[in-house]
N, C-alpha and C positions, 0 to 999 in steps of 0.2 A: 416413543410410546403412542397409543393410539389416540386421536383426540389433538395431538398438540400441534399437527402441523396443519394451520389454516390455511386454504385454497383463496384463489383470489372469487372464487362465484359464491362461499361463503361470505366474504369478505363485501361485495356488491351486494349482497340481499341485506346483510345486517346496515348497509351505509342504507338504502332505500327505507329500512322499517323505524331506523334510529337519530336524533339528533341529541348530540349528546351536550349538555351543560356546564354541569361543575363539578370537578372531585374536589373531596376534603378526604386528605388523606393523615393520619396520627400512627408514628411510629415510634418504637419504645425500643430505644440501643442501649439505655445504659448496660446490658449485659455487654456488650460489644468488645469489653476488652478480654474476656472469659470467651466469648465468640457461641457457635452454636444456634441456636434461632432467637428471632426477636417477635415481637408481637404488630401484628399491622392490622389497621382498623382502615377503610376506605368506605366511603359515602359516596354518592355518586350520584345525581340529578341528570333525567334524559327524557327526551320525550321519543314518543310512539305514533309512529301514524297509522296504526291500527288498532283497535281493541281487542282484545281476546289473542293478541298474536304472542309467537314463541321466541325466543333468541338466547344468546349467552356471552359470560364475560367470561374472560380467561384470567387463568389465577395458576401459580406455579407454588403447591405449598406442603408442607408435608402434615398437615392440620390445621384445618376446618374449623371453627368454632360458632358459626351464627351467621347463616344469609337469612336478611330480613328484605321482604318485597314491597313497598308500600301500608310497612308498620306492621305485615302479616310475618314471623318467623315461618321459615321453611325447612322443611327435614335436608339438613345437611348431607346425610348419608343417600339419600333418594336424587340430589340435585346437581353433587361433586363428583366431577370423575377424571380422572388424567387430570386436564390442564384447565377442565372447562365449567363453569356454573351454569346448568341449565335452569333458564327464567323463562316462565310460563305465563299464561293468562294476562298480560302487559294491561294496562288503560291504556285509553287514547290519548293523547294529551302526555301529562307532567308522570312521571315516574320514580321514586326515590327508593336505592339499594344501599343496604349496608353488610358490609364481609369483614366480618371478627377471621383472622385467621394467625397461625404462626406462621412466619415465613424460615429462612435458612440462610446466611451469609456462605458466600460462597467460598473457593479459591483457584477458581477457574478463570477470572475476568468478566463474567457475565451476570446478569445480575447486579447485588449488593458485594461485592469484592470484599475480602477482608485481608488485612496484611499487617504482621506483626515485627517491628523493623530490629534488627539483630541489633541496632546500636541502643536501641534507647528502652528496648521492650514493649514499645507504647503502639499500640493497634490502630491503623491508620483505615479508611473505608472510602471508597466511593461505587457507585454505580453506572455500568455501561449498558444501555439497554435497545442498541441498534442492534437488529433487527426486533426479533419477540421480548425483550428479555423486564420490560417494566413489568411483566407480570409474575416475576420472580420476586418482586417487594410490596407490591397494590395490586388490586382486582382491578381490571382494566379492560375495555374494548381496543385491544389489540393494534389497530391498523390506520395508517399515517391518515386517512381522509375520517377522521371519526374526533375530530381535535375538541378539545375544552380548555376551562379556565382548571387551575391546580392549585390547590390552596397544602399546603404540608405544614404541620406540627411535628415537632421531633424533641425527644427527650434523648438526652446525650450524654455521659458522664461527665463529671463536674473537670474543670479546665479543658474544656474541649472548644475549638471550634466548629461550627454548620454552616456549609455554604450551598445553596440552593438556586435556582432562578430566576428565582425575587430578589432583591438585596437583604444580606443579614440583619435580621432583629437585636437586639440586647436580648438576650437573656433570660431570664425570671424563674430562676429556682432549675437551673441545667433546660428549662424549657424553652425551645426556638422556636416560634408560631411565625409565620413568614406570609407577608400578602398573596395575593391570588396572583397569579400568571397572567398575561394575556393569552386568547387561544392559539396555544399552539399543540401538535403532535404529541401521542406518549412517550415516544421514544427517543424524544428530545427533551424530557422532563431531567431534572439529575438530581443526587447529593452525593454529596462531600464531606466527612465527618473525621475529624481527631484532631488531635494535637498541632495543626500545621502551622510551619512557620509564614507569614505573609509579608509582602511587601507593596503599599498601595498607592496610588498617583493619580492621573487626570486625564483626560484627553479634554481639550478647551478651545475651541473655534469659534470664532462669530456668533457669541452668546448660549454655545451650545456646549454642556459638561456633558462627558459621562465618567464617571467612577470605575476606575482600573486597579487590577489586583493580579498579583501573582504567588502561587501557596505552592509550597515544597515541604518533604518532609526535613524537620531542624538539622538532620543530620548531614541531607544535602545544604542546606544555607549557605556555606560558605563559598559555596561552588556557585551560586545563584546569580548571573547574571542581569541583575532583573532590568538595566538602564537599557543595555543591547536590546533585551527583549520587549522594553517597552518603546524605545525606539520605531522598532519594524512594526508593532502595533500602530503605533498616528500615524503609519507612513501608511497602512494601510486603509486606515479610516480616513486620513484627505484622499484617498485617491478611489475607494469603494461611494462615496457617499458623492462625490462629484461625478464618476460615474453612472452612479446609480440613482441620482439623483433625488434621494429619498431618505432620510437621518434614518442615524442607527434604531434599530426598532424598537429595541431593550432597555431596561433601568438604569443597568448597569452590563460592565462587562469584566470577568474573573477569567483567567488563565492557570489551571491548577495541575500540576507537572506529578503525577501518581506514578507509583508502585506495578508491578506487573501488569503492564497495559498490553493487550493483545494486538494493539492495533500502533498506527502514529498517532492517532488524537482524536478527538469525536465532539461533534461540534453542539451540543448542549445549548440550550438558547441561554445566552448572557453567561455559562459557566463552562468553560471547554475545559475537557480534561483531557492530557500531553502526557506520553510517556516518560517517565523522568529521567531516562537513558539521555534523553536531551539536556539535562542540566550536565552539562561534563566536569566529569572531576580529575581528566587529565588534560593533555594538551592534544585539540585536534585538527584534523588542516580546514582551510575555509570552505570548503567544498562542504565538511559538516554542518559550518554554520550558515550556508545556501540551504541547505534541506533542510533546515528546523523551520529560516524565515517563511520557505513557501507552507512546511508545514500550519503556520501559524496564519499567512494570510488566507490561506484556505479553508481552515476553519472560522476565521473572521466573513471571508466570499461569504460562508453557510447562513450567516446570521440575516440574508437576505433571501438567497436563493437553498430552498430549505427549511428555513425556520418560519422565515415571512411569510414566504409562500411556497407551500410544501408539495410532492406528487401526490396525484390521486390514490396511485399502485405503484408497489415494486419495481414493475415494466419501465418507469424513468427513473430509477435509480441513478441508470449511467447520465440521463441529463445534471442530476444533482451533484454528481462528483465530479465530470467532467467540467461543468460550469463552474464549481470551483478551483478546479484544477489551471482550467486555460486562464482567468482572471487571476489568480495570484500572481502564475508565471508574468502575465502582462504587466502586473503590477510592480514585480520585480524589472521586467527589462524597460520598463517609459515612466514609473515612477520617477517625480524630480527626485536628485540624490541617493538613488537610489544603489547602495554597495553593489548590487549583482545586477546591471545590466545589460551582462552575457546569458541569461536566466535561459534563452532560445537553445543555447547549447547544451547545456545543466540536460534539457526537457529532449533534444533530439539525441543525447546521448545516453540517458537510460531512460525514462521515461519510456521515448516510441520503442527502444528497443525489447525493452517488457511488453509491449503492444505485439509488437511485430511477431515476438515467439510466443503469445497469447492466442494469435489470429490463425497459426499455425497448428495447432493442436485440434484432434478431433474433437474437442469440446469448443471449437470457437461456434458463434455465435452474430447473430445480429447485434446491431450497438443497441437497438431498443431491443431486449431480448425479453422473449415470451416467459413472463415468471408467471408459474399457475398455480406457485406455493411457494409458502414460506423456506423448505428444502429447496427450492430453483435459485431463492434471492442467496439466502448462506453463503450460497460457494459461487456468488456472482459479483464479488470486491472484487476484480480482477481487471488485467490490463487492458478488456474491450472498454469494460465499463470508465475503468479510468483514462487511460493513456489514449484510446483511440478515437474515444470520446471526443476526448481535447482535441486531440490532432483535425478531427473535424470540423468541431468549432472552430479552432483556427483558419482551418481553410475557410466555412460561412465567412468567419468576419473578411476576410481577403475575398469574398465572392461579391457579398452585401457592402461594403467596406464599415470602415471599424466606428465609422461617427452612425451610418444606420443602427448597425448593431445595438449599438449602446441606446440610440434614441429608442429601439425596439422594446430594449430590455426595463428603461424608464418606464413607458406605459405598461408593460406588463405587472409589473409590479405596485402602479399604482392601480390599477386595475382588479389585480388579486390579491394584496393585503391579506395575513392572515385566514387566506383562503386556501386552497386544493387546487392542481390543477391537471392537464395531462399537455402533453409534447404540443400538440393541434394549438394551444390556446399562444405557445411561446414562437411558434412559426408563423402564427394569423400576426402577432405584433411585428414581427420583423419585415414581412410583408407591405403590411401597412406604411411600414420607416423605408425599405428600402426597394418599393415599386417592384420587384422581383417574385416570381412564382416558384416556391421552394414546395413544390409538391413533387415534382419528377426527382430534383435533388434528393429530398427525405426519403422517398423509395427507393435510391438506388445506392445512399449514401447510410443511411437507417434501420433500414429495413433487410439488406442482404447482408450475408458473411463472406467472409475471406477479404484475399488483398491482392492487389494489383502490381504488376513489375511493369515499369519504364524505362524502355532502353533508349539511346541514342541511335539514330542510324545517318550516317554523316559520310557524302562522296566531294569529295576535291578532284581538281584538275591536275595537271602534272607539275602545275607552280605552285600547288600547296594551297588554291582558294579554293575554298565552299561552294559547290555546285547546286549541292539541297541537304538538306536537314529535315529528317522527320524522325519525330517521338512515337516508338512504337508503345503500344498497350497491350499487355497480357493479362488473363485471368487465369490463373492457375485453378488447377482441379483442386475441388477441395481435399482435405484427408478425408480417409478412410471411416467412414463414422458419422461426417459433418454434415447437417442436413440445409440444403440449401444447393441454387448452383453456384459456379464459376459467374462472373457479374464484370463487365465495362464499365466503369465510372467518366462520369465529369470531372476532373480535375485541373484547380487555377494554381499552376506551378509559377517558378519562375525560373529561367535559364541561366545560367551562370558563366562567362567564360574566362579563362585565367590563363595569365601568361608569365614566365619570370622576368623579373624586371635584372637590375645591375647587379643588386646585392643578392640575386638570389632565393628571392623570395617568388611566390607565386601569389600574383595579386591580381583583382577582376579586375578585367578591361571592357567589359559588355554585361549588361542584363537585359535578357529580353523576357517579359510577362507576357502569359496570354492561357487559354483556355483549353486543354486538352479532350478531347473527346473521342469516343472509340477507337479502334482500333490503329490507327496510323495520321497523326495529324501534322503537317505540315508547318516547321518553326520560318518563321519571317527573318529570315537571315540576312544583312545586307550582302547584295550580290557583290565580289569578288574580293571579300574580306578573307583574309586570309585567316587556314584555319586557327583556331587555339591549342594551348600545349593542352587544356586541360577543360572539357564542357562537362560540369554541371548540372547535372537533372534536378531539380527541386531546388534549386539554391535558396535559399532564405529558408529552407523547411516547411512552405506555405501547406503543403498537402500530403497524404498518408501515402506512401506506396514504396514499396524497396524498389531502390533505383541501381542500376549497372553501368557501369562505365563503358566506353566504348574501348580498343583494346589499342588505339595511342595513347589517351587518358587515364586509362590503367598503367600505360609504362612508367606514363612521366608521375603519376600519382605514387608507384610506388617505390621511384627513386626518391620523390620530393614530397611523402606526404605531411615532416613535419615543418613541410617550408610555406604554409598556406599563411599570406600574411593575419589572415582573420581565425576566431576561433571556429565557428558556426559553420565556414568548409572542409575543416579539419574532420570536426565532430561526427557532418554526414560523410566523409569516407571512410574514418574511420567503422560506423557504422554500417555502409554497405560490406566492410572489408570482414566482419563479423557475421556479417547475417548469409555470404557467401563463404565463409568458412562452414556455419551450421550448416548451410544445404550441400555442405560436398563439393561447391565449384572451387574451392581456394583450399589447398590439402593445409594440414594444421602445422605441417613445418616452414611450410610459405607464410602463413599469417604470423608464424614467430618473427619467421625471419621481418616479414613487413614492420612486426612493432618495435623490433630491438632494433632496424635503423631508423627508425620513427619516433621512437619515445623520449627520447633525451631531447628533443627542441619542443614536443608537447609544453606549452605552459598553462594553462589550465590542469587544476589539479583533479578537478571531476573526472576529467574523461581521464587521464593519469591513471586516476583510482578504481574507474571504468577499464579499464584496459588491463591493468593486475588481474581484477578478478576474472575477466574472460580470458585473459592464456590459461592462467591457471586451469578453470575448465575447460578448455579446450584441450589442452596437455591430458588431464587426468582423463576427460569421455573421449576424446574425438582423435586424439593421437594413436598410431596402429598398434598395438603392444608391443614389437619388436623396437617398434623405436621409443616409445612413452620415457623410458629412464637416462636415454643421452639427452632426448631435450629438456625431460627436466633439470639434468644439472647444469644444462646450458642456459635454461632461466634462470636459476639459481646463482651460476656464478655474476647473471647479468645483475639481480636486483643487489648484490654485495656491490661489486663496481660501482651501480648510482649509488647506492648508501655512502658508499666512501668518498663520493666527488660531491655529491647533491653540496647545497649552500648547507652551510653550518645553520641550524636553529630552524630553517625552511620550513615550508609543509613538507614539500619535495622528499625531505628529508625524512621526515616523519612517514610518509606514506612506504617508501621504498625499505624503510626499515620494518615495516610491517608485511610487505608482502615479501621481502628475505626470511620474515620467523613464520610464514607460512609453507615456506618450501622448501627450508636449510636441512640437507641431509650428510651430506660428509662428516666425518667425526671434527673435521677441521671447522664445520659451520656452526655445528652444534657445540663446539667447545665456544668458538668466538658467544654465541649465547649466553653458558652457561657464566665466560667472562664479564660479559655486559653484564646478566645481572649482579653478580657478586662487585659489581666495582672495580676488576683487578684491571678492567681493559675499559678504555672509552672511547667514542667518539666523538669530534670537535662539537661541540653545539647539538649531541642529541639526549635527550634527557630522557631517562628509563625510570617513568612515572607511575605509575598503579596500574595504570589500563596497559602502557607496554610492558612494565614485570609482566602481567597476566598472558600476552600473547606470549610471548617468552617461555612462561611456564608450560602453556596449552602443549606447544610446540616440542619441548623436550617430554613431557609424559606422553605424548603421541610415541615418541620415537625410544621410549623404555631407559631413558636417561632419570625421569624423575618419580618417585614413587610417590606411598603415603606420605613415607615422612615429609618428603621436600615440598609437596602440595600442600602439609598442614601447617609446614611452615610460614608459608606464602599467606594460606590464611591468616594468620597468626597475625600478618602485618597490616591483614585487610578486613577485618571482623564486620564486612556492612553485608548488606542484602546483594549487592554488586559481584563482592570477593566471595559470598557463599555460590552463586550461580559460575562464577569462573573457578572454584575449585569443585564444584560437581562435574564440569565439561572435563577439568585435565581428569579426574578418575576415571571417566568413562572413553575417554581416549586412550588410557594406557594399554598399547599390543599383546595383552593376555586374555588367555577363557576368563580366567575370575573374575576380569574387568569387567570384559562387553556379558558376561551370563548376569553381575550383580548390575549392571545399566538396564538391562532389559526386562531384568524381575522388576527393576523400579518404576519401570514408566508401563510396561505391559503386563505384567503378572501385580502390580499393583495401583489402585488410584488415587492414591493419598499426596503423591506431589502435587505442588501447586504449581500453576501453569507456567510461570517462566524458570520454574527450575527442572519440569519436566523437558521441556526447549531443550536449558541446557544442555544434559544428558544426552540427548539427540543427537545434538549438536557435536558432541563430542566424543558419541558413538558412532559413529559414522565418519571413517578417518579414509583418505584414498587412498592412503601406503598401507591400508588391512584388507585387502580383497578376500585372500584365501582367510586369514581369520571370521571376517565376516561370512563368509558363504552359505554355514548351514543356518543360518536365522533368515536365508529365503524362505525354505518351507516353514520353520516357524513363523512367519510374517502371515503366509496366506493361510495359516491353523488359525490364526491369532486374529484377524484384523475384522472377520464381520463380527465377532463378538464384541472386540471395542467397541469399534460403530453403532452397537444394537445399546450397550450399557453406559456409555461418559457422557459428559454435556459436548456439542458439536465442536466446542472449539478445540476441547483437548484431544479429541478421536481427528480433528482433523491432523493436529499437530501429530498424531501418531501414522495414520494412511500416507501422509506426504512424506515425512520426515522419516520414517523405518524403510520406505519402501525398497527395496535393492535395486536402487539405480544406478552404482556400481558395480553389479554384475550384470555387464552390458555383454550379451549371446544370445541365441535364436532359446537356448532352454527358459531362458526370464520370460520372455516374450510367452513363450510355449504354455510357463507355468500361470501367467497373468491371464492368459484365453483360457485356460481348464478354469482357475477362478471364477469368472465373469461369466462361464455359464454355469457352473455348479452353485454360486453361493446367494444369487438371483439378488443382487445388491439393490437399494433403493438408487433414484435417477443421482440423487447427490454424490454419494460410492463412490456407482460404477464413475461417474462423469472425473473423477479423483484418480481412480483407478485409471484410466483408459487416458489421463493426460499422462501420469508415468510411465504407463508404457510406451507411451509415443515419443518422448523423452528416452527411452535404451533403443528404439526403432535406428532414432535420427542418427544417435550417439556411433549405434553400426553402421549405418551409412557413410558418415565420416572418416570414420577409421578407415574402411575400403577405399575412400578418396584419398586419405593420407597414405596408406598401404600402394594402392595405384603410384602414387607419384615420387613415391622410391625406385619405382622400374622404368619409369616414363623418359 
């Protein structure tokens, strides 16, 4: 709507005319378990540095009831409009607002969230309000450099819990009046309201408490790990706070594991709210419990970098998540004691590779990217901002090394204290620490888009020794779209070299480090070393760039790639071996073949779990169609085989039984299913627990084996919030019109689901053995999708543009029909930018296919 999306120059006038004070904010839920709207009363103290000047607060409400200016009431109807209260006639000086209005609980995830949990009835709440969204609860000055003190009152119904910023009050008649905040951002303001179960403890250092808490709803409790998860918490605070050399900045600190979270977690200063898909309530491999810890240290990272001290603008977003991102993982792999300090492979094995096909896409971007609205930032969580981020940081700290870094990062922080800042202020400190001029870096490494190929170029003698060695550098054209050039970087690699040893293993016998720079750099090789089985571009993962093997090191890599004695060599071949599958150089029945002699000595079960999911797609988009159905049942019979040898009770086990009920199509696979679940069959040591019934179930109503009945049975035995979202998916999976036509009334012909059960549906309409069933809900997709976009909150029109899109129907007519779109339906920049990453996604898809198609005749 008009009005609600602030520019970053509105944004800059309003921070020049405003210093803003203190909110006192009084909200009134006891309706909450009835739901519907509540009452919000906000105050707010700012001063002006000019008299007589204009400005406005943004307010998300469906009624207005009283803007008062400085004691003066103002016509409500003449001042509200969209999203915004226009304030007139300011003083110079001290300024005091007050906004009576109703606001609206949501069930979108944005906002005041509302969630009614199927077990207990009892209405659970909290608020997410990264990016715009505190102005869906309080009147508010919108934008992260505009910070104050926040004082909240809140009336709750009686046996309720309130958890807020500040630490929780007693009570007094359902009422929670809670201290003031220190200043921080609106958007890091939070609550948390209902019945939650808690569980509470300490962190305790050298005189130093803070108060620790973890809230789930009672129904999860049992499932609530809270010792593990308070664990990874102190592990993160000895190692953040020695780092960072600056105590936690908070009261206290709550961890609260919610309801339909759109995101992994959101870092709330002292209150972080966790999806609570992370409390498991089945058994999972440890690869899950790697990605909750980082999730967790990384929203702890925020309580410093973020909360502390916050960006000025949008435009460093990617600093803020990126900095969290690469400090967890470090935390993870140099923490003393630390369970996952293989964390490097975890991160080079999906992480960059969400980077890598982020960087790809005509919508890549600079890592500081130009946000010049609120619509730019929305749909800029993505793998620049996060994954390449990091990867860059990474590389700084291997530039600067890792003791400047950190000394950099101290002063910054002590310097900006609950301050604002921009990139300029976080590079002058690193400078200062680490004697280095990081301005040529920032420009070249910051400031441009796309990404760089590194190949080997290596000549031997006729006895097998190294003549020269040089790293070539490529910049590839960007895509079609992408504004920027092609760009040469600096990059601090390191070289790897690997040779097998007795047992067969392939283990590094050389590293050489050194500094790559344009176009052809010269590796310091010792003269007459003879060559290796197997050189290593980037070894250690120090720097961003997709690397290629030279084409002995491809042989031997792909007789031996699961013989690399380390994980982190494995991870980046694996890696290139993917990201050369997507561009067409490696056809998709060689990268089968590569992983099915590869994957049985994989021990790491991330990249394991990582590799499942990439044949799989790689099978369904990138395999030719004439072949697509021999190889899938030739993955199929592969992941039965591991199922049935994996260790009894393993992850291994667990995993491989997962991706078999992903792809089981013979009547012989799907009956061993329907076996498993009934009981009548089993396997040594694998337990078919709530989450695996449910893939099980998913699986057979995809393939017309399960209907109502046997999907409400299922419920039947799972009546949680969990088991309603997995019997939504199997209905809209099942291979009929009635299915996908009543899936698609639900989620697009109507907007009353709530967001993760709209997912669901998605999720489970969109099946890759339904092509022709799907088909004609292409042109229903592009009838249908600017009016979403024009009418839902962004997050569920997003989950509808990405998730409906027909990525599936990979041919020149999608493509065809996606260009008519984009010029007929003149989409806003966010849209189109949605739009035009899909279809570059069915672009690739056919590319592929013609490579796999080629290499049947070759």
């Amino acid at each position: 709507m008009p009005g609600t999306n602030l520019t970053r120059e509105e944004a800059q006038e309003r921070a020049r005319l405003l210093t803003v004070d203190a909110y006192e904010i009084d909200l009134d839920l006891s309706g909450a378990q009835e739901g519907g709207i509540f009452r919000s009363v906000t105050s707010v103290r700012f001063d002006s540095a000019e008299a007589g000047a204009q400005t406005f607060i943004d307010l998300v409400a469906p009624a207005v009831h009283e803007v008062e200016l400085n004691g003066k009431a103002l016509d409500v109807a003449a001042v509200f409009r969209d999203s915004r209260i226009t304030l007139k006639h300011l003083r110079a000086g001290a300024n005091e607002l007050k906004v009576v209005a109703d606001c609206s609980y949501t069930n979108t995830g944005e906002g005041l969230h509302r969630f009614v949990d199927p077990v207990d009835e009892q209405a659970y709440l909290y608020t997410q309000f990264e990016v715009p969204d505190a102005r869906r609860v309080f009147a508010s000055f919108e934008q992260p450099d505009l910070k104050a003190t926040f004082r909240f009152t809140v009336k709750a119904p009686a046996g309720w819990t309130v958890i807020s910023n500040s630490p929780t009050p007693e009570p007094q008649d359902d009422l929670w009046v809670f201290e003031p905040t220190p200043r921080i951002s609106t958007y890091i303001t939070a609550l948390i309201a209902g019945p939650y179960h808690a569980v509470h403890s300490s962190y305790e250092k050298d005189g130093q408490t803070v108060p620790l808490g973890i809230y789930c709803r009672p129904s999860l409790a049992e499932y609530l790990d809270a010792d593990e998860i308070f664990a990874v918490t102190r592990q993160g605070f000895d190692w953040f706070q020695e780092k960072f050399d600056y105590a936690y900045p908070f009261a206290k600190y709550d961890q609260l594991f919610v309801p339909e979270f759109n995101a992994g977690a959101m870092e709330n200063a002292g209150a972080v709210t966790i999806r609570d898909q992370y409390v498991f309530r089945s058994k999972v491999t440890d690869a899950a419990y790697e990605v909750r810890a980082e999730t967790i240290l990384h929203e702890l990272a925020h309580m410093w970098f973020g909360d502390l001290v916050t960006m000025e603008w949008w435009n460093d977003l990617w600093l803020n998540e990126s900095f969290a991102t690469y400090t967890s993982i470090a935390c993870q792999a140099y923490a003393e004691g630390s369970r996952w300090p293989h964390s490097w492979t975890t991160f080079a094995n999906s992480m960059k590779t969400w980077a890598y096909r982020q960087d790809q896409l005509p919508s890549t971007h600079p890592i500081m990217a130009d946000i010049s609205d609120l619509d730019d930032v929305l749909v800029n969580f993505d793998g620049i901002t996060y994954a390449k981020g990091a990867s860059v940081l990474k590389q700084l700290v291997a530039y600067v090394g890792m003791d400047a870094f950190f000394q950099g990062v101290q002063a910054y922080f002590k310097a900006h204290a609950f301050g604002n800042t921009r990139l300029s202020d976080l590079l002058g400190a690193l400078e200062e620490t680490s004697g280095r001029d990081l301005k040529t870096w920032s420009k070249l490494w910051l400031e441009t888009a796309g990404i760089n190929i590194l190949r080997p170029e290596i000549e031997t003698d006729d006895d097998g020794h190294v003549t020269s060695f040089t790293v070539l550098q490529e910049a590839p054209a960007l895509p079609a779209g992408a504004k920027g050039e092609p760009t040469l970087r600096p990059h601090r690699i390191a070289v790897g070299c690997y040779d097998l040893d007795e047992a067969g293993k392939l283990v590094r016998t050389n590293r050489i480090e050194l500094d790559v720079d344009g176009a052809r750099t010269t590796v310091p090789f010792p003269a007459g070393t003879a060559r290796p089985a197997v050189v290593l571009l980037n070894d250690d993962d120090l720097s961003y760039a997709k690397v290629r093997l030279d084409e002995e090191s491809l042989r031997v890599v792909t007789a031996h790639l699961g013989d690399f004695a380390e994980s982190l060599p494995r991870a980046l071949s694996w890696a290139s071996a993917w990201d050369m599958t997507r561009d067409g150089e490696l056809a998709t029945r060689d990268y089968l073949s590569l992983v099915l002699s590869g994957i049985g000595k994989e021990t790491d079960i991330g990249v394991v779990q990582s590799l499942h999911r990439q044949v799989k797609l790689a099978l369904d988009l990138y395999a030719a169609p004439e072949a697509r159905e021999a190889a899938l049942a030739r993955w199929t019979e592969a992941t039965l085989a591991h199922l049935r040898t994996a260790e009894p009770g393993s992850d291994h086990q667990l995993a491989w039984a997962r991706a078999f009920a992903a792809t089981a199509r013979t009547p012989v696979q799907l009956d061993l299913l329907q076996s498993l679940l009934a009981g009548t069959e089993t396997i040594e040591g694998l337990a078919v627990d709530t989450e695996l019934r449910w893939a099980f179930v998913e699986r057979l109503a995809a393939t017309g084996l399960f209907d109502e009945e046997e999907i409400t049975a299922e419920y039947e035995r799972d009546r949680t919030a969990a088991g309603e979202r997995h019997a939504a998916s199997a209905r809209a999976a099942q291979p009929t019109p009635e299915a996908k036509e009543a899936a698609w009334a639900s989620v697009v012909g109507s907007d009353k689901l709530p967001n993760s059960l709209q997912e669901a549906v998605i999720s489970g309409f969109v099946q890759t053995d339904q092509r022709e069933l799907l088909a004609p809900y292409t042109e229903k997709f592009f009838a249908a999708v600017k009016d979403v976009w024009d009418t839902r909150s962004h997050e569920m029109a997003q989950q509808i543009a990405v998730g409906l899109y027909p990525s599936l129907q990979v041919s020149q007519a999608t493509l065809d029909a996606t260009d008519a779109w984009l010029a007929a339906a003149e989409p806003n920049a966010a849209l189109r930018r949605l739009m035009s990453e899909s279809r570059a996604g069915v672009e690739r898809a056919l590319r592929a296919r013609a490579a796999d198609g080629a290499a049947a005749t070759a």
